[in-house]
Every structure is written in structure tokens, then in C-alpha cells.
Wavefront OBJ file of the C-alpha trace (Angstrom):
o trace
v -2.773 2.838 -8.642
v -3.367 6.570 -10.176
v -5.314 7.576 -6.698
v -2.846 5.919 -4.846
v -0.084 7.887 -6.928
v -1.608 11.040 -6.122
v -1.873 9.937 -2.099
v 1.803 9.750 -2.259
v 2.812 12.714 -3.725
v 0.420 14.584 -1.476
v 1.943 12.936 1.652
v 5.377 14.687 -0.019
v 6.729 12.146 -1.678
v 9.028 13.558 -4.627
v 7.707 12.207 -8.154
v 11.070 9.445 -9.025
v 10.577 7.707 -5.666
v 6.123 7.630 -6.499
v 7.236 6.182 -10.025
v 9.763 4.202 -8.202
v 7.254 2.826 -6.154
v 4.356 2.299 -8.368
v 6.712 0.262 -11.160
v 7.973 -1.941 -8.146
v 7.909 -1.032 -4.604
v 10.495 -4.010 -3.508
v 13.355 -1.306 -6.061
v 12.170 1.898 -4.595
v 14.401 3.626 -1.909
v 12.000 2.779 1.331
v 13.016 3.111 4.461
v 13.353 0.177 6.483
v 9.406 0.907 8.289
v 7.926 1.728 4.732
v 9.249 -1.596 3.392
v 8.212 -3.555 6.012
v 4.702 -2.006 5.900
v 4.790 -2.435 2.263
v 5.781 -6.690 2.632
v 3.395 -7.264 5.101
v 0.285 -5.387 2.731
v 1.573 -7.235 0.064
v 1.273 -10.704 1.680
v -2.041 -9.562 3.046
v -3.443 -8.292 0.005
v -1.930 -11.529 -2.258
v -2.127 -14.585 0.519
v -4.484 -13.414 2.975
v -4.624 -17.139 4.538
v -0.917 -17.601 4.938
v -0.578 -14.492 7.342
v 0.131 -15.770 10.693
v 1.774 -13.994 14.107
v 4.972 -14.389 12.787
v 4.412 -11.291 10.079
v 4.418 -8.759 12.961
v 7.568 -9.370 13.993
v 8.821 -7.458 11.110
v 6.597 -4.707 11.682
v 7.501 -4.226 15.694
v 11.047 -4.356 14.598
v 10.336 -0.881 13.210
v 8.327 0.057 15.726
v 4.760 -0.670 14.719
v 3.021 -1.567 17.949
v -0.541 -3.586 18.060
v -2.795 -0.254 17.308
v -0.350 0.298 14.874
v -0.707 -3.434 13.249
v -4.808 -3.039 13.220
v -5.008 0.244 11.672
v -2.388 -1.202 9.027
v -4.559 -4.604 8.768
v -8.120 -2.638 8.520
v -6.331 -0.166 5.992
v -4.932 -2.982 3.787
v -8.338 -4.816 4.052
v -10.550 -1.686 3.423
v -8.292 -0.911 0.445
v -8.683 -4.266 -0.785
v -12.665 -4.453 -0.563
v -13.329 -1.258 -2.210
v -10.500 -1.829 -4.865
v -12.516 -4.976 -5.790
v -16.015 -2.872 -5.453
v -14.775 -0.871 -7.654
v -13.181 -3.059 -10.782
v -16.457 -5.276 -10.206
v -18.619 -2.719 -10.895
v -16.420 -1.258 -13.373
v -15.982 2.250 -11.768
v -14.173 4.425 -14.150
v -11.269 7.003 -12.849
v -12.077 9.880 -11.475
v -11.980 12.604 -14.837
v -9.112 14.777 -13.227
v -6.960 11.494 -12.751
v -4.188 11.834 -15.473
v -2.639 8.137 -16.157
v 0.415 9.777 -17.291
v 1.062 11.566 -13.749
v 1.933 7.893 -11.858
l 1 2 3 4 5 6 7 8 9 10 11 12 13 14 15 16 17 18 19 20 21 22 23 24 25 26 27 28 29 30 31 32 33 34 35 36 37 38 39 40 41 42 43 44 45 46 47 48 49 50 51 52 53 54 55 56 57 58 59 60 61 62 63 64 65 66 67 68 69 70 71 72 73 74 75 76 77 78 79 80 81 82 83 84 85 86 87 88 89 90 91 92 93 94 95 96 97 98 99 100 101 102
């Protein structure tokens, strides 16, 4: 979550909404398009087999279009993988990663 933190803040968002975010995304002031990015990772990322073509529909609503639904699949699935690499081979943060900075 720290890295991810740090990607958020860097993409210039202010610190309250990254805490915001990071304690529980559903709270945080999103826009309507960062929510609906945020459900559909979530459901990917938690119940991978229950996706189905019906979770797009959310994400063309704000005007995600099928390139945009890949990149945000292979993103949410390469995010996964190497998040998993990572704990399984017990990869410790990055020494400039401050856990108090989230």
C-alpha cells in the first residue's frame, strides 16, 4: 500500500484524500470514473471468477472504452501477480518507504 501511497501523491493527489483512500477507498471523495475503476479492481482483485460482461457497464458509463477496460484488467492483474511475488518471497519495503507517510 506504501508504494501505492506514494503513486498517488505523485499523480497529485493531496495527502487527506491518499489517507482517505488507503483507510477505505469506498469513503474517499472519488469521482464518479475513479470509483468505478476502483469497484471493478476490487472485484477483480477479490473474486476474479465472478467478473462477467456485466462489470463494464459501469466502467463505459464513465467513459472507459475496450482499450481502456484491458489496460485496466492487465494493470489490476499485473498488480496482483507481483503483489503476491512479492509477500511470497517476503520482499521487504523499499528503505526510503516511510510507513508513516500513507
Amino acid at each position: 500500500m506504501l508504494s501505492h501511497a506514494a503513486d498517488l501523491r505523485s499523480e497529485g493527489m493531496d495527502a487527506q484524500q491518499v489517507k482517505d483512500v488507503c483507510e477505505d477507498w469506498r469513503n474517499a471523495a472519488l469521482s464518479p470514473r475513479e470509483a468505478a475503476l476502483c469497484f471493478f479492481a476490487a472485484k477483480l482483485t477479490k473474486t476474479p471468477g465472478a467478473m462477467t460482461r456485466d462489470d463494464h457497464a459501469p466502467l463505459r458509463a464513465v467513459g472507459l472504452d475496450d482499450t481502456a477496460i484491458h489496460d485496466l484488467v492487465q494493470v489490476c492483474a499485473y498488480f496482483n501477480y507481483i503483489n503476491r511475488v512479492a509477500d511470497g518471497l517476503g520482499v521487504a519495503l523499499e528503505s526510503d518507504m516511510d510507513p508513516s507517510k500513507t
